[in-house]
TIKE-852516 format. One line per 5 residues: number of its first residue (from 1); their letters; for each residue x, y, z of C-alpha. Coordinates in Angstrom, 1 decimal, padded with zeros to 4 digits. Each point is the difference from the previous one (the first is absolute). Last residue first. Layout:
<dokols>
NUM	a	X Y Z; ...
</dokols>
This chain:
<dokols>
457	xxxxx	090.4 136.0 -003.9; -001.2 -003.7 -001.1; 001.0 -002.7 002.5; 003.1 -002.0 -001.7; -000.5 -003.5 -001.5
452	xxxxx	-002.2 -002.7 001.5; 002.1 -003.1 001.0; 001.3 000.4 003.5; -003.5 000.5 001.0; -001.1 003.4 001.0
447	xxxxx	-002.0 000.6 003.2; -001.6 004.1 -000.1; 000.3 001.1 003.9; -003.2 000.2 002.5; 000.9 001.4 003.2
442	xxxxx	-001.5 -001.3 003.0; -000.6 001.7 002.7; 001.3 -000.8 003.6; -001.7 -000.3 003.0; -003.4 -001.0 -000.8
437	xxxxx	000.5 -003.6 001.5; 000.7 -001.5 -003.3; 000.9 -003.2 000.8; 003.4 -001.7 000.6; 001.9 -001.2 -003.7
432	xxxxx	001.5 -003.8 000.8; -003.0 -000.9 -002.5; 000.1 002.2 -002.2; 003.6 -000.4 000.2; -000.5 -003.3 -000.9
427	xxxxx	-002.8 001.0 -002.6; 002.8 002.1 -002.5; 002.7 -002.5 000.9; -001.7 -003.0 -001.4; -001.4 002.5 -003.2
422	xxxxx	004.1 001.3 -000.2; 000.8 -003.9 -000.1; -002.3 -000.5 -003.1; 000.6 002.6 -002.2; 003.9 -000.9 000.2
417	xxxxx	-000.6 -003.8 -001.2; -002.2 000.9 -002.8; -003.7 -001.0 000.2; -001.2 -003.6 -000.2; -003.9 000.1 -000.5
412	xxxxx	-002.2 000.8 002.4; -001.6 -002.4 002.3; 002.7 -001.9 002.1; 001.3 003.8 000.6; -003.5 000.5 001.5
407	xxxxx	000.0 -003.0 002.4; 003.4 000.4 001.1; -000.9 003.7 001.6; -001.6 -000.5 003.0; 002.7 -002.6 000.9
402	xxxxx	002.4 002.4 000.2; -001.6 002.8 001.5; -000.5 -002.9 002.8; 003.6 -000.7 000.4; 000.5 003.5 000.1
397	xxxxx	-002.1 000.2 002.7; 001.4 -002.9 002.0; 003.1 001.9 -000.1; -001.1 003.0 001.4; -002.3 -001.8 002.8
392	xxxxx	003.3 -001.6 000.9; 002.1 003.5 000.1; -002.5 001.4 002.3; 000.4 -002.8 002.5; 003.4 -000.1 000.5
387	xxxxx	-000.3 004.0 000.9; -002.7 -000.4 002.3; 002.2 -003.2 001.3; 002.7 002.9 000.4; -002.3 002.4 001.7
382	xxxxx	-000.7 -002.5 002.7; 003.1 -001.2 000.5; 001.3 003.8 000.4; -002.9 000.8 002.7; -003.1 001.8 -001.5
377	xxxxx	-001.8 001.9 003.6; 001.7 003.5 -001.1; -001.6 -000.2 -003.5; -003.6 -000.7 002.2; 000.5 003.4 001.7
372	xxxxx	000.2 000.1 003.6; -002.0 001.2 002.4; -002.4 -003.3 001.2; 003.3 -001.4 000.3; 001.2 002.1 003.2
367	xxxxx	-003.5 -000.6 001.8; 000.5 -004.0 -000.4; 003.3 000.3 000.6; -001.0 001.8 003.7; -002.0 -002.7 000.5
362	xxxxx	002.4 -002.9 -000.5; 002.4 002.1 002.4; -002.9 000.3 002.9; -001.1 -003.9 -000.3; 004.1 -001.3 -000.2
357	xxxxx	000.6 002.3 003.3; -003.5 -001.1 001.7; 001.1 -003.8 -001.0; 004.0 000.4 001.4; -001.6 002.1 003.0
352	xxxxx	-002.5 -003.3 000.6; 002.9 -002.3 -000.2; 001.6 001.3 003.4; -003.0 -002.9 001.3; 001.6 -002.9 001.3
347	xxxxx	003.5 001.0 001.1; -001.5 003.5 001.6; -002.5 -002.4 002.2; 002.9 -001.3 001.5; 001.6 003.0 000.4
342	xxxxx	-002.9 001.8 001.4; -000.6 -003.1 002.8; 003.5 000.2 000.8; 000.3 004.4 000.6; -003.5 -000.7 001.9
337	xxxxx	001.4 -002.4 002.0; -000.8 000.9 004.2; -004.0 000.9 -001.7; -000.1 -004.1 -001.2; 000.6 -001.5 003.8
332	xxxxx	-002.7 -002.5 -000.7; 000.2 -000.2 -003.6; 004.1 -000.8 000.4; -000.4 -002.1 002.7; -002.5 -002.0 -001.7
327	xxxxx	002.4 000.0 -003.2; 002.7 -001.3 002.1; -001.5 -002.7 002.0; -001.2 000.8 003.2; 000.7 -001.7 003.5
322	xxxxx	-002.5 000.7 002.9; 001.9 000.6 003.1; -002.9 -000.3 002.8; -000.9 002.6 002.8; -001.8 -001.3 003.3
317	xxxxx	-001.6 003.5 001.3; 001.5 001.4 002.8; -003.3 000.5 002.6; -001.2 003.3 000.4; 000.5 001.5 003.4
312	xxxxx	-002.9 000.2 002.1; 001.9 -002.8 002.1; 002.6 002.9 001.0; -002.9 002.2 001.1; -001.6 -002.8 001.8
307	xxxxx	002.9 -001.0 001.9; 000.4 004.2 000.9; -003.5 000.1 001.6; 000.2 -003.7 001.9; 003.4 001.3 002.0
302	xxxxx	-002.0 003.0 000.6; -003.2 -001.7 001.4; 002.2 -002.3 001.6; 002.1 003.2 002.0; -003.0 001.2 000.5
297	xxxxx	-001.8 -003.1 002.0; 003.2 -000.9 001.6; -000.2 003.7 001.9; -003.7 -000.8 000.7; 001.0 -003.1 001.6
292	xxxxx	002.7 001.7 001.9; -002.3 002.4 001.6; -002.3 -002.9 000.8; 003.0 -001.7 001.8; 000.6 003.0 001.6
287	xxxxx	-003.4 000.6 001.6; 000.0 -004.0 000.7; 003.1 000.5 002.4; -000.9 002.8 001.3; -003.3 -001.5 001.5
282	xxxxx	002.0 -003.0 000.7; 002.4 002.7 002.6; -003.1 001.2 001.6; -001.3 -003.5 000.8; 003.3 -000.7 001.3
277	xxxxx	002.5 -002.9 -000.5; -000.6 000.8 -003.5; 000.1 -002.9 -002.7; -002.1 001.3 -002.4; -001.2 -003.0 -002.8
272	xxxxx	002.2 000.4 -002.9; -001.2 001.7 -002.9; -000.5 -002.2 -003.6; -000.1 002.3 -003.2; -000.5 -002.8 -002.6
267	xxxxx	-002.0 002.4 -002.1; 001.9 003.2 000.4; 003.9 -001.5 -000.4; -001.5 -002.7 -002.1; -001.3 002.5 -003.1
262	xxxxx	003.5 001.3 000.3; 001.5 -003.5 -000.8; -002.0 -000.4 -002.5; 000.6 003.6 -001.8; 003.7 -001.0 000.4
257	xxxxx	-000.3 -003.3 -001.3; -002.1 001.4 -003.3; 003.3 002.9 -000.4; 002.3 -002.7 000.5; 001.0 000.0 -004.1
252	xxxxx	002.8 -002.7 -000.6; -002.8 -001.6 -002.6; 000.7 002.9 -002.2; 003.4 -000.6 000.0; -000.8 -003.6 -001.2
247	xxxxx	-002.0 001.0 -003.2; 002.6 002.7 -000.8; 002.8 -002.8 000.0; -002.0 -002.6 -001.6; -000.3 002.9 -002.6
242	xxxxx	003.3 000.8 -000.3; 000.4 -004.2 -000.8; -001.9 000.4 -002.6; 001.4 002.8 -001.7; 003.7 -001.2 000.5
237	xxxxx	-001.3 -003.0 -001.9; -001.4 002.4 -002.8; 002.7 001.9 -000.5; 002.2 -003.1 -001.0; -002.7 -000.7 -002.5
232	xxxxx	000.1 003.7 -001.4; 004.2 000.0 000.2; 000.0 -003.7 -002.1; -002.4 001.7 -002.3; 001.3 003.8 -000.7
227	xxxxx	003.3 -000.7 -001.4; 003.0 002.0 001.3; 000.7 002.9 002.1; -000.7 000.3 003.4; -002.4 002.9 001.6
222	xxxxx	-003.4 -002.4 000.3; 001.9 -002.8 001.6; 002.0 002.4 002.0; -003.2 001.3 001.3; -001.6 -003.4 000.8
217	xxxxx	002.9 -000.8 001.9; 000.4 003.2 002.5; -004.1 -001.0 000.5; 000.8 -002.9 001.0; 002.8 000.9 002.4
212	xxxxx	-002.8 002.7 001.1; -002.3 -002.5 000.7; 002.6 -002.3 002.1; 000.3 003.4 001.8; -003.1 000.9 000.7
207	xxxxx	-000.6 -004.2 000.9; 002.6 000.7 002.8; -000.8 003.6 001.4; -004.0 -001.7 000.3; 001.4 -003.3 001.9
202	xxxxx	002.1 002.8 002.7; -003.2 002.1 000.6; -002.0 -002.9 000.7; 001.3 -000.8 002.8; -000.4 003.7 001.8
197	xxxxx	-003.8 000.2 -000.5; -000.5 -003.6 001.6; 002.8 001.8 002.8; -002.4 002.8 000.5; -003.0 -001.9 000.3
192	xxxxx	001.7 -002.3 002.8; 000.9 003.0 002.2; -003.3 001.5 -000.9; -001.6 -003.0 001.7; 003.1 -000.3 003.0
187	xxxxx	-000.7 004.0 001.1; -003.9 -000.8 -000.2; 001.1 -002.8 002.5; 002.4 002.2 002.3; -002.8 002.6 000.2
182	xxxxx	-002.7 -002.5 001.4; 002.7 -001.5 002.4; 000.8 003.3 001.1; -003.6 000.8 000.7; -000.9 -003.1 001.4
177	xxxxx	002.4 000.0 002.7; 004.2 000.4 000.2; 001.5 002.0 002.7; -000.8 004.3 000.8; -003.5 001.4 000.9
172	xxxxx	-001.5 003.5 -001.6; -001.4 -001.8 -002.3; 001.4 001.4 -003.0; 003.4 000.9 001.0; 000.4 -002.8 002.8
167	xxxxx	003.6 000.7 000.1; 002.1 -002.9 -001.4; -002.9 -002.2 -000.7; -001.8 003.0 -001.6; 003.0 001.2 -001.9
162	xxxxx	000.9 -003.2 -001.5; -003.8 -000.8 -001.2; 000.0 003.8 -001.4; 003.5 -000.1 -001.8; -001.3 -003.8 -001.5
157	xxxxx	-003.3 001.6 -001.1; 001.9 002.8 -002.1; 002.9 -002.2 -001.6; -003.1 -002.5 -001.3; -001.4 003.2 -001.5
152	xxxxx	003.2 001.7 -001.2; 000.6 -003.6 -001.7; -003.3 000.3 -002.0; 000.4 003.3 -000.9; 003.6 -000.5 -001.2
147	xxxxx	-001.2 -003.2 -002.1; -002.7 001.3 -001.7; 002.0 001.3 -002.8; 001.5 -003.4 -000.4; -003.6 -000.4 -001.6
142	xxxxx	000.4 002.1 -002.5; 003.6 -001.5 -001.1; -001.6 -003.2 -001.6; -002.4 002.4 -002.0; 002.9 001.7 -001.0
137	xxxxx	001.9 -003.0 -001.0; -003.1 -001.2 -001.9; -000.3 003.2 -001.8; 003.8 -000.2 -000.9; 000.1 -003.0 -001.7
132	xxxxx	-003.4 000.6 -002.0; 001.6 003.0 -001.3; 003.2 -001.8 -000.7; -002.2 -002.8 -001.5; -001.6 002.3 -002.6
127	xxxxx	002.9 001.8 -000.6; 001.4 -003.2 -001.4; -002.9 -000.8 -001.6; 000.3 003.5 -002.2; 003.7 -000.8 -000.2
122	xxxxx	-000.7 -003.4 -001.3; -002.7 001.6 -002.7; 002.6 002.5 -001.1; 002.7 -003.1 -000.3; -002.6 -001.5 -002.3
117	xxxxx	-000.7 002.8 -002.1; 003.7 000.6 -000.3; 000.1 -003.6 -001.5; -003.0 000.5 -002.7; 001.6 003.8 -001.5
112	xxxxx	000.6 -001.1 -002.9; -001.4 -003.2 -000.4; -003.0 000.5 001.6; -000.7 003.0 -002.3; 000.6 -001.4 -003.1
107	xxxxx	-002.5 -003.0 001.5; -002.1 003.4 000.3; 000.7 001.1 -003.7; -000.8 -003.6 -001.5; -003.3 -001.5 -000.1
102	xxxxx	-002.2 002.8 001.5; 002.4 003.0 -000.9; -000.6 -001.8 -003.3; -004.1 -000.2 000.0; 000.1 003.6 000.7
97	xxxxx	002.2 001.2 -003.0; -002.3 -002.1 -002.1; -002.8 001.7 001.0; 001.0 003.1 -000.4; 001.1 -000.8 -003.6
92	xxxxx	-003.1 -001.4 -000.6; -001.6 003.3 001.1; 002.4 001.8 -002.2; -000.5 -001.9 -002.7; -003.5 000.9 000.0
87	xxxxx	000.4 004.0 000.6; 002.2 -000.8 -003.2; -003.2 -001.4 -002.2; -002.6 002.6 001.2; 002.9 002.9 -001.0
82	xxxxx	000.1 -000.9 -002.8; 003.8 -000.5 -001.4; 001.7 -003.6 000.2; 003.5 000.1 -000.8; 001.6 000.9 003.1
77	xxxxx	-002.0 -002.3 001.9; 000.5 -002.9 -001.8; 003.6 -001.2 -000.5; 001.3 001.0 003.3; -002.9 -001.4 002.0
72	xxxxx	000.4 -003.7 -001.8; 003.7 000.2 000.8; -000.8 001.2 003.9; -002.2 -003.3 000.1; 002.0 -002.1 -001.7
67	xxxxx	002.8 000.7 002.7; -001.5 -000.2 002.5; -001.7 -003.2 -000.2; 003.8 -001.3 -001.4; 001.3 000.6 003.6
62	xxxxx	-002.9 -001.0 001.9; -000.2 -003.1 -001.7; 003.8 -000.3 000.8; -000.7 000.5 002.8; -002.6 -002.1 001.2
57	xxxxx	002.2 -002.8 -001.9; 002.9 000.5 001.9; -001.4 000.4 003.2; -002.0 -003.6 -000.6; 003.1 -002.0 -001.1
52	xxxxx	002.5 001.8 003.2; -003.2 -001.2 002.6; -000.5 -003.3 -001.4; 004.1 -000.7 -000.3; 000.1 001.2 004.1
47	xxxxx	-002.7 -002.2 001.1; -003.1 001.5 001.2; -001.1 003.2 001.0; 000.1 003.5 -002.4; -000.5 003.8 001.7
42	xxxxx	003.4 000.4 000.4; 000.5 -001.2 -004.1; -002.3 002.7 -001.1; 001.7 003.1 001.3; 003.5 -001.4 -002.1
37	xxxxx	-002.1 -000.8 -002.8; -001.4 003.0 -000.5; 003.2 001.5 000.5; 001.3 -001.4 -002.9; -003.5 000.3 -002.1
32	xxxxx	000.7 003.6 000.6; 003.0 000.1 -001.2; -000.4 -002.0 -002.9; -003.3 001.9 -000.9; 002.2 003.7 000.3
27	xxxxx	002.7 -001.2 -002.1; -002.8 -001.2 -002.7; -001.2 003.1 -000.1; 003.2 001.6 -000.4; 001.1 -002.3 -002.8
22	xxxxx	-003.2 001.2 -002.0; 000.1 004.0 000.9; 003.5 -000.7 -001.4; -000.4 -001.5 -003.1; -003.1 002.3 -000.4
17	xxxxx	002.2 003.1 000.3; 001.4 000.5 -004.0; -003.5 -000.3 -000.7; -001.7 002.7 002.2; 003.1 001.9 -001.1
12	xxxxx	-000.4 -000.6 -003.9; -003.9 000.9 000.5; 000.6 003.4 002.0; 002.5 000.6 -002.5; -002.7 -000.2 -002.5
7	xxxxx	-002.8 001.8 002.1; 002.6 003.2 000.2; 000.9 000.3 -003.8; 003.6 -000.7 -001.2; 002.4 003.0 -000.2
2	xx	001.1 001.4 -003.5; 003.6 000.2 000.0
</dokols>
């Protein structure tokens, strides 16, 4: 069996397909006006029947946008040939594939991949606030660092003011005088500094750990199944109140007392007058004092030192939960769903291979019937009107023949009946007879009527 020629299977499988390539297009604009309308409806306000009317009609405008335009793109680009003409198509193709990721592909987007974007944008605030948590905590914790020096220092001047009224270490005189008074009041000051330091030790554990529980609830939020908005408004309480929480432990900081009360150890310095029973023992008296003095002095400067390091530290910065709709937390956090951003946009524009395949098989038709013969291009219908055809033109030229020849027999007289139908037949097969195309010769033969007697030897 003879096989059919390449460009005419090409053209019976290009048309057995176009039932399909049609019900796949329109597969592909349902679905994408479903999820179109599914990213627009969390972007809707207003009553709940305005917001279901207006997400049905953007989609289904979407829905039929699409598909018109991918029918229009299969029909005309494979057929059209310059070069010019395509280039054009193309660009409007372009553009058209642009305009839909705009209208459609990134509400595809939303939909798909809209409530993940959400919990990624919780967990991004989330570790936000943990940060911000823990900075504050630290900064709280800083100044508990001064603590130690602070109660070696008031530890220090109550040793010396108990040694020199017990032996008169410093003096060289034993009993209670300036000197031990001096020592037992800078003793009482960083007394009192250490115990501000101490207090606030046990209000910055507590909000820490009211943070944390808010923190330990913001996480579950962000971890638990179920639907994104009730969890996303829930977040945002426990967001608020974290940051009361940060706000406060930052107030906890002593680190400005500290440096105060430092600054008032050195300024408001105040010596007792000597109280020496001897001149000598006064002159002692005020060498130690001064000695002292200068031992305050240091122990300020230091105190002041390590305050201002802690206040150098940046401030914690008041964070706020914004809330995001599902298509802004899908653009914002696009790069975390690549795989959902190409699967949207995959919905809306797989039709370009169906019009590249359609433009590459109509071309290579194109090249397979510039090569064949015209008797191979003649279908059966077609040869069988040919054949309809040629019997009409024979019978409307008899039926000329015909009437060529009434005039003449009107003319002459009656003739036998015999003579008279071999004439007829003589000129219709005249007629019928095709012309001499040099083919065959013609051989001239003696005619005899029926009524002339035998040819001569």
């Amino acid at each position: 069996m003879q096989l059919k020629p390449t460009a005419v299977r090409l053209h019976e499988t290009v048309r057995s397909v176009e039932t399909m390539s049609r019900f796949a297009l329109a597969v592909l604009a349902l679905a994408s006006g479903v999820y179109t309308y599914l990213g627009v409806r969390g972007l809707l306000d207003g009553s709940a029947t305005f917001v279901f009317f207006a997400a049905i009609i953007y989609s289904v405008a979407v829905s039929v946008a699409i598909y018109a335009f991918w029918i229009y793109m299969m029909r005309f680009i494979p057929l059209v040939v310059s070069g010019v003409q395509r280039v054009g198509l193309f660009v409007t193709m372009g553009i058209g594939c642009a305009m839909i990721i705009a209208m459609s592909s990134w509400l595809n987007a939303a939909a798909l991949a809209g409530s993940a974007a959400l919990e990624q944008h919780m967990a991004v605030t989330l570790q936000g606030y943990a940060e911000d948590l823990d900075n504050a905590h630290a900064k709280a914790l800083a100044t508990q660092s001064l603590l130690p020096d602070v109660e070696r220092a008031a530890a220090r001047f109550a040793a010396l003011a108990q040694d020199e009224r017990d032996s008169g270490a410093l003096t060289g005189t034993q009993g209670s005088g300036s000197v031990v008074q001096l020592l037992s009041q800078m003793s009482t000051q960083m007394t009192q500094l250490s115990a501000t330091i101490t207090g606030s030790r046990a209000e910055v554990a507590e909000l820490f750990e009211q943070g944390s529980t808010r923190l330990a609830a913001m996480r579950e939020l962000v971890s638990t199944p179920g639907a994104i908005e009730p969890r996303s408004d829930a977040f945002q309480t426990e967001a608020v109140q974290l940051s009361a929480i940060i706000a406060a432990l930052q107030q906890t900081d002593v680190a400005a007392s500290v440096k105060r009360a430092a600054a008032d150890l050195s300024s408001g310095f105040i010596a007792p007058v000597a109280d020496g029973r001897s001149a000598d023992l006064a002159t002692r008296q005020d060498a130690v004092m001064e000695t002292v003095r200068a031992s305050v002095a240091a122990q300020s400067a230091a105190l002041s030192t390590a305050a201002d390091e802690i206040l150098a530290q940046p401030a914690v910065e008041q964070r706020r939960f914004v809330p995001l709709s599902n298509a802004e937390a899908v653009i914002r956090y696009w790069s975390d769903f690549v795989p959902s951003w190409a699967g949207a946009i995959s919905i809306d524009l797989l039709p370009v291979v169906l019009v590249l395949t359609l433009m590459v098989v109509n071309d290579a038709m194109r090249r397979e019937a510039e090569t064949l013969q015209e008797a191979e291009t003649i279908t059966a219908a077609e040869m069988l009107r040919a054949m309809a055809l040629y019997k009409r033109m024979e019978a409307e030229g008899a039926a000329e023949a015909a009437a060529s020849l009434a005039p003449r027999m009107a003319a002459q007289p009656a003739e036998p009946t015999e003579q008279m139908a071999t004439e007829t037949k003589t000129a219709a097969d005249e007629t019928k007879a095709p012309p001499d195309d040099g083919t065959v010769t013609p051989i001239e033969t003696a005619q005899r009527k029926r009524s002339d007697g035998p040819r001569p030897a």
